[in-house]
DRENLUMRO-509371 format. One record per residue (C-alpha): chain; residue in one letter; x negated, y negated, z negated; residue number from 0. Coordinates in Angstrom, 1 decimal. Layout:
N
<node mise="A" migu="a" east="X" north="Y" up="Z" tigu="NUM"/>
...
// end
This chain:
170
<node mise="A" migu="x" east="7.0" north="-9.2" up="33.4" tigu="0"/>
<node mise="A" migu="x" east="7.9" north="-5.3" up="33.8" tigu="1"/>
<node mise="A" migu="x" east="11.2" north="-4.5" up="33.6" tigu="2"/>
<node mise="A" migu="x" east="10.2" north="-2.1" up="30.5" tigu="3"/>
<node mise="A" migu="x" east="8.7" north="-5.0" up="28.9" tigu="4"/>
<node mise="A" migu="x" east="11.8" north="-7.1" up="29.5" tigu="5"/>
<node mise="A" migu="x" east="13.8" north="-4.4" up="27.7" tigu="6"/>
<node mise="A" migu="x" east="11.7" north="-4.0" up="24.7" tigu="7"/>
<node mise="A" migu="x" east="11.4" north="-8.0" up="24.2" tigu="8"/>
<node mise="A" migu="x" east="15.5" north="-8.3" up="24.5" tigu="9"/>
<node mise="A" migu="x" east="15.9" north="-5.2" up="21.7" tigu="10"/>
<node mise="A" migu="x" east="13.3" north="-7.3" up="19.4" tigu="11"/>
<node mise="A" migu="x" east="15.5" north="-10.0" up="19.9" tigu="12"/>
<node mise="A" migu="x" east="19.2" north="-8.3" up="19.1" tigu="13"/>
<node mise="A" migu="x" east="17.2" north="-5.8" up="16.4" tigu="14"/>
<node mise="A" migu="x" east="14.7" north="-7.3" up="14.9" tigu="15"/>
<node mise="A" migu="x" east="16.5" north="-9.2" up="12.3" tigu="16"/>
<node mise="A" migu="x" east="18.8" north="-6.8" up="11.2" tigu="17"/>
<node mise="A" migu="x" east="15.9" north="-4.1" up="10.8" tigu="18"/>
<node mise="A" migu="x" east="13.9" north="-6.7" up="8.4" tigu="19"/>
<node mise="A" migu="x" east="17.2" north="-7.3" up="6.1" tigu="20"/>
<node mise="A" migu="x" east="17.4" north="-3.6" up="6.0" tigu="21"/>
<node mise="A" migu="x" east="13.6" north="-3.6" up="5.5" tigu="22"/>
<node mise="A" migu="x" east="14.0" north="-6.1" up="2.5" tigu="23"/>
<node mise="A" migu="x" east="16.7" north="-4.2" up="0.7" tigu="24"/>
<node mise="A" migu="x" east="14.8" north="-1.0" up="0.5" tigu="25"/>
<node mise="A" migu="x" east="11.4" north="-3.1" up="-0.5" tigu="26"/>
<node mise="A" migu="x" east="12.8" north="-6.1" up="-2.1" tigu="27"/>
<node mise="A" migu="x" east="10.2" north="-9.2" up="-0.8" tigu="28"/>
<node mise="A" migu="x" east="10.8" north="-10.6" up="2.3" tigu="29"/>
<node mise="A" migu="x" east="7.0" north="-10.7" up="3.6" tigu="30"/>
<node mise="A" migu="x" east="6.6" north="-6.8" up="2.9" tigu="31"/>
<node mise="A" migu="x" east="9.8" north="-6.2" up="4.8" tigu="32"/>
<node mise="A" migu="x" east="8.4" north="-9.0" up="7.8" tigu="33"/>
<node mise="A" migu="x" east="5.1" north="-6.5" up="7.5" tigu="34"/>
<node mise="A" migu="x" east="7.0" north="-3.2" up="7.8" tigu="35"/>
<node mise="A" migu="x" east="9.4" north="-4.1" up="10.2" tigu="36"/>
<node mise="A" migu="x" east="6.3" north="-5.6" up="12.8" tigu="37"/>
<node mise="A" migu="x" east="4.7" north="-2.3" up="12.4" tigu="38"/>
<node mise="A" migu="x" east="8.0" north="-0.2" up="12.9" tigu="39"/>
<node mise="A" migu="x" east="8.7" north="-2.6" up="16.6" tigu="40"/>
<node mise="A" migu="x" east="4.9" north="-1.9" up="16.9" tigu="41"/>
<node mise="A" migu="x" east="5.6" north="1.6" up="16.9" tigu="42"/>
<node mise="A" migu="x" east="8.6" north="1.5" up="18.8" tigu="43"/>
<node mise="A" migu="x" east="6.5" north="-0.6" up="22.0" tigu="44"/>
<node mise="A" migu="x" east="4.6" north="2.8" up="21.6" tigu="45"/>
<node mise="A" migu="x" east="7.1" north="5.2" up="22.5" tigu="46"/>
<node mise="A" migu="x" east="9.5" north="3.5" up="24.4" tigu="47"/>
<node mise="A" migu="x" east="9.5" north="5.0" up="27.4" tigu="48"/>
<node mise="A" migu="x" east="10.1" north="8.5" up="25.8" tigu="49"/>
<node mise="A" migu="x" east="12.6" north="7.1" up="23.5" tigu="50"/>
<node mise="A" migu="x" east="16.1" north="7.4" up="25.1" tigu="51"/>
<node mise="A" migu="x" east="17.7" north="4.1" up="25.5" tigu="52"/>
<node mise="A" migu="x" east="21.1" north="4.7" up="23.4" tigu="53"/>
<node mise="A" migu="x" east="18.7" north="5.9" up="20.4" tigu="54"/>
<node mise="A" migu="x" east="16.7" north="2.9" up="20.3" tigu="55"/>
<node mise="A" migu="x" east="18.1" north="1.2" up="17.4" tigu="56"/>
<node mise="A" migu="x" east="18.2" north="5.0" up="15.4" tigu="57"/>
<node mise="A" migu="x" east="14.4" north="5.7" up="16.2" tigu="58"/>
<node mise="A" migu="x" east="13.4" north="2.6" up="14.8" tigu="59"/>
<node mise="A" migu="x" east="15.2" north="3.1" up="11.4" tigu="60"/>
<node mise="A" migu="x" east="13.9" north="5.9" up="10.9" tigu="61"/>
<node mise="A" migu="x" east="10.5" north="4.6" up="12.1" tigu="62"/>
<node mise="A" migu="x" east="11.3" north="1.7" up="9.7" tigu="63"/>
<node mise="A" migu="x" east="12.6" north="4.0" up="6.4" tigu="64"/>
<node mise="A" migu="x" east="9.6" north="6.4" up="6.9" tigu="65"/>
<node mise="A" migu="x" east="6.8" north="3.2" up="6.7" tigu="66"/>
<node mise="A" migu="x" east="8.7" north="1.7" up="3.6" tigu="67"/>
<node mise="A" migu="x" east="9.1" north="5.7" up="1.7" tigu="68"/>
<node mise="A" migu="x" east="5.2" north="6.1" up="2.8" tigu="69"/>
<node mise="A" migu="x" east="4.0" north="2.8" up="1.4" tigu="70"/>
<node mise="A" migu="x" east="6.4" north="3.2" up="-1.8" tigu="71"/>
<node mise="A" migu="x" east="4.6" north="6.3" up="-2.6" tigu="72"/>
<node mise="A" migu="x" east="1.2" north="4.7" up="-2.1" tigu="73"/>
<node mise="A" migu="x" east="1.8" north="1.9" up="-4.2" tigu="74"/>
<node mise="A" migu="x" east="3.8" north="3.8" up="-6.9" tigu="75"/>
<node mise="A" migu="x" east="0.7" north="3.8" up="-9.0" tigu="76"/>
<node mise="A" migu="x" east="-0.8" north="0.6" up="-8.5" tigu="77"/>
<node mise="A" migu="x" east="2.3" north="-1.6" up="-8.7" tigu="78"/>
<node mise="A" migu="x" east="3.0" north="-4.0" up="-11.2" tigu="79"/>
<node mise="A" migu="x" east="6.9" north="-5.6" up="-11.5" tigu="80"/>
<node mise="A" migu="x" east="6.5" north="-9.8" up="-11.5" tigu="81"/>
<node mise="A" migu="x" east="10.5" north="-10.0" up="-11.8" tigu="82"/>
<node mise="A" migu="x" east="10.2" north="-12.5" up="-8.7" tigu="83"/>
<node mise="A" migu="x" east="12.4" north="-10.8" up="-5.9" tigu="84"/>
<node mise="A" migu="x" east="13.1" north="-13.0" up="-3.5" tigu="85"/>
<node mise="A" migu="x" east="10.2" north="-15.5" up="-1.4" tigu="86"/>
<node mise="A" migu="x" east="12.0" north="-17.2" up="0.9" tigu="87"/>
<node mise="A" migu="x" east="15.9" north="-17.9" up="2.0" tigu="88"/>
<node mise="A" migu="x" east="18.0" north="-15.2" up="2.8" tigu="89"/>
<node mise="A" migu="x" east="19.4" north="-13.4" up="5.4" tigu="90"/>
<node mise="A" migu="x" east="21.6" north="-15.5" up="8.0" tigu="91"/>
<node mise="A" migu="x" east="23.4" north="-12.3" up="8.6" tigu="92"/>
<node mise="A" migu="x" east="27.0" north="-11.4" up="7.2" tigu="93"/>
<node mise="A" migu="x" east="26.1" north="-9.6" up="4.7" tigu="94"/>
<node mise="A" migu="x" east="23.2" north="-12.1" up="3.3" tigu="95"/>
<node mise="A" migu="x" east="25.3" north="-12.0" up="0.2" tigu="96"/>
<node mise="A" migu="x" east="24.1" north="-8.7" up="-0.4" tigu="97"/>
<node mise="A" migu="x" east="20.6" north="-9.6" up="0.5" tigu="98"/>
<node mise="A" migu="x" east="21.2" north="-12.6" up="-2.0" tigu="99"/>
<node mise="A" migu="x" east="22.4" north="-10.9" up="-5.2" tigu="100"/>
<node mise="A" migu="x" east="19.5" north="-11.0" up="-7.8" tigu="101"/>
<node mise="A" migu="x" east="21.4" north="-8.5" up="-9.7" tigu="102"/>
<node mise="A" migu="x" east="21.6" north="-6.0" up="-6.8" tigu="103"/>
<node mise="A" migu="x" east="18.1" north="-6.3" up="-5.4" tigu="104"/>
<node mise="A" migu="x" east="16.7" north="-5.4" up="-9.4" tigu="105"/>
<node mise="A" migu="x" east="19.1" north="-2.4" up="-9.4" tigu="106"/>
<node mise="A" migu="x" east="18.1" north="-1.1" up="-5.8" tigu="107"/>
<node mise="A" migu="x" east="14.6" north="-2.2" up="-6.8" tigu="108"/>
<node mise="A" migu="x" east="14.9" north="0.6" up="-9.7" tigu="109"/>
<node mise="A" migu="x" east="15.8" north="2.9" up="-7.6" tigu="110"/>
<node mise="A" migu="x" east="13.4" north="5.6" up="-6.4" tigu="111"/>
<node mise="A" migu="x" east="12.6" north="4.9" up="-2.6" tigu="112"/>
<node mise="A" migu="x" east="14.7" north="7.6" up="-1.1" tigu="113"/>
<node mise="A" migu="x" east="17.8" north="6.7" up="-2.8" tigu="114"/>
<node mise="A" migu="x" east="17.4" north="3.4" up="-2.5" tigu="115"/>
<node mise="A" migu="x" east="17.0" north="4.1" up="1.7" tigu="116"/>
<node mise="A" migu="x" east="20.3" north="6.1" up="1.7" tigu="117"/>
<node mise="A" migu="x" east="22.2" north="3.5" up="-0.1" tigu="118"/>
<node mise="A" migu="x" east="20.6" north="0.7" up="2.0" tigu="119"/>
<node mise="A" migu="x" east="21.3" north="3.2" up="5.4" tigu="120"/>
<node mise="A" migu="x" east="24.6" north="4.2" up="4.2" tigu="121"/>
<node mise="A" migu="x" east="26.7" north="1.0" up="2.2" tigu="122"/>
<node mise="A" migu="x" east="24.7" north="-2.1" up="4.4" tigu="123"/>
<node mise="A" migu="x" east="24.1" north="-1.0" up="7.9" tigu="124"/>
<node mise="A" migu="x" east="27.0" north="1.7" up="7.6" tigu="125"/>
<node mise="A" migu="x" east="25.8" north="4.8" up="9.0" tigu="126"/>
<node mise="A" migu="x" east="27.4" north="7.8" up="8.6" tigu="127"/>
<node mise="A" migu="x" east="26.1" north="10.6" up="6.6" tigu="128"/>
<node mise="A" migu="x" east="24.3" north="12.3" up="9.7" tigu="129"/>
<node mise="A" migu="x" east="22.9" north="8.7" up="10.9" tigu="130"/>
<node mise="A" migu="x" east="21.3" north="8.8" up="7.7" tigu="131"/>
<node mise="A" migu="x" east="19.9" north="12.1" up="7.3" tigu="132"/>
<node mise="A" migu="x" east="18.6" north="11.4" up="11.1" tigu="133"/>
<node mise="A" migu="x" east="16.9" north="8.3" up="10.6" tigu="134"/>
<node mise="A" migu="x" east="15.4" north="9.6" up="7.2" tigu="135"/>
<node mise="A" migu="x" east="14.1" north="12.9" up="8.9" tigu="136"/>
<node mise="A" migu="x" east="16.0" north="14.8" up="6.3" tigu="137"/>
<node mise="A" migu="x" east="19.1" north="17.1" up="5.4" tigu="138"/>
<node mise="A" migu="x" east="22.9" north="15.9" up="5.6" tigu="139"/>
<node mise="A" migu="x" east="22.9" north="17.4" up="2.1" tigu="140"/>
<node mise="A" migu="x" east="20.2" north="15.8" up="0.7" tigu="141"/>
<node mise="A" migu="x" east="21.3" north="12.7" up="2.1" tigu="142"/>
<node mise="A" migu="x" east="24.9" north="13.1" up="0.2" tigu="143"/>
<node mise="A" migu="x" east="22.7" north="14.4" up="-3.2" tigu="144"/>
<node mise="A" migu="x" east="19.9" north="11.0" up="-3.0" tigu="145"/>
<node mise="A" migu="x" east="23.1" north="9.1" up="-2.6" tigu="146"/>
<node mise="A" migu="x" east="25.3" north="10.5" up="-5.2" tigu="147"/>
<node mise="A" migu="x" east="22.3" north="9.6" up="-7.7" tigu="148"/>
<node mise="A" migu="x" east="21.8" north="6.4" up="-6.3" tigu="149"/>
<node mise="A" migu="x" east="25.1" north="5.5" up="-6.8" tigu="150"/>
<node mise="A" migu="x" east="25.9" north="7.0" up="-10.3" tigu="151"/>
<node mise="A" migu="x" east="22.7" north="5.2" up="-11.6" tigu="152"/>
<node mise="A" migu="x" east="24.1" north="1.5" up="-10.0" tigu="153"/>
<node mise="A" migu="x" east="27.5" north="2.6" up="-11.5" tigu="154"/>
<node mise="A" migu="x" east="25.3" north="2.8" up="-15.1" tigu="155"/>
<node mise="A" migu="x" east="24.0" north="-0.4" up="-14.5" tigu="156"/>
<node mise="A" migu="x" east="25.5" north="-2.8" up="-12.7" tigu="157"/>
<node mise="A" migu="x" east="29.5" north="-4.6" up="-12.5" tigu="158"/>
<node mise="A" migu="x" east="32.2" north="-2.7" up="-10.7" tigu="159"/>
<node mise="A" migu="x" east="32.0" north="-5.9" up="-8.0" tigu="160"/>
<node mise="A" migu="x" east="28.9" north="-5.8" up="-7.3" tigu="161"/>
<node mise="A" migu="x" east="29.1" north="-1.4" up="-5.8" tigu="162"/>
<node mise="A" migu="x" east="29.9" north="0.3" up="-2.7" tigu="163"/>
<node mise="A" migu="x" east="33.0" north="0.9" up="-1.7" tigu="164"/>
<node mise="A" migu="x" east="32.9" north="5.3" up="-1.9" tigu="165"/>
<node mise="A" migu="x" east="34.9" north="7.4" up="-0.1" tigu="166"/>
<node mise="A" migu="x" east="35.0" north="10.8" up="-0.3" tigu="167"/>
<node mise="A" migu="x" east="31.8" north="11.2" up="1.8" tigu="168"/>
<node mise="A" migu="x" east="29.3" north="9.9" up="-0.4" tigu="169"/>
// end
């Protein structure tokens, strides 16, 4: 096996899981986040080589957040809710109590799909405001407005509990 190959195969295996919880939070079923995920580590096998090797992990976020915004807007239309948000078990990550909360997924599920992509970058896999506008191809500014919105539309509907710790940066 090429030593490229061998490098790919070992990111799958350290990224891949934590891209698909991150894919299921901003899409809210787990097969739809297994389907966007394999097509953003698709896409990744595609430019790897011109991809430098401490971006990796960035490029496919923002890989990953572009398929999910893209598909959200295809399927705006034709979607119907079914109330059923969760197909299988969750997350074995640390955070698979976010993943978990029925009550959460419907309130980032009403969420348009940029703000719910900023929340999702920002509050579960902790990226700074510049992370974020990077891996969502998009302004620091507008990152810091989607999130603001995001935020103060969770704060209308769901318990104190259950939101983001905010610092002065969101």
């Amino acid at each position: 096996m090429a030593r490229d190959e061998e490098a790919y195969l070992a990111f799958v295996d350290t990224s891949a899981s934590r891209l698909r919880r991150m894919a299921y939070l901003m899409c809210g079923d787990w097969q739809i986040a297994e389907d966007h995920t394999q097509e953003a580590l698709i896409r990744m096998y595609v430019k790897w080589n011109r991809v430098e090797e401490s971006g990796r992990l960035a490029y496919a976020r923002r890989v990953l957040t572009r398929i999910i915004i893209d598909e959200s807007r295809k399927a705006r239309h034709k979607r119907e809710r079914t109330g059923d948000l969760e197909d299988r078990p969750a997350s074995r990550e640390a955070d698979a109590a976010v993943a978990d909360n029925v009550d959460l997924q419907r309130a980032l599920a009403s969420l348009p799909a940029r703000q719910r992509a900023c929340v999702v970058l920002r509050f579960v896999d902790d990226l700074s405001v510049a992370d974020t506008a990077s891996a969502m191809n998009t302004s620091q500014g507008t990152v810091k407005s989607q999130t603001a919105k995001a935020l103060e539309h969770l704060r209308s509907v769901l318990s104190p509990s259950l939101l983001p710790a905010v610092g002065a940066s969101a």
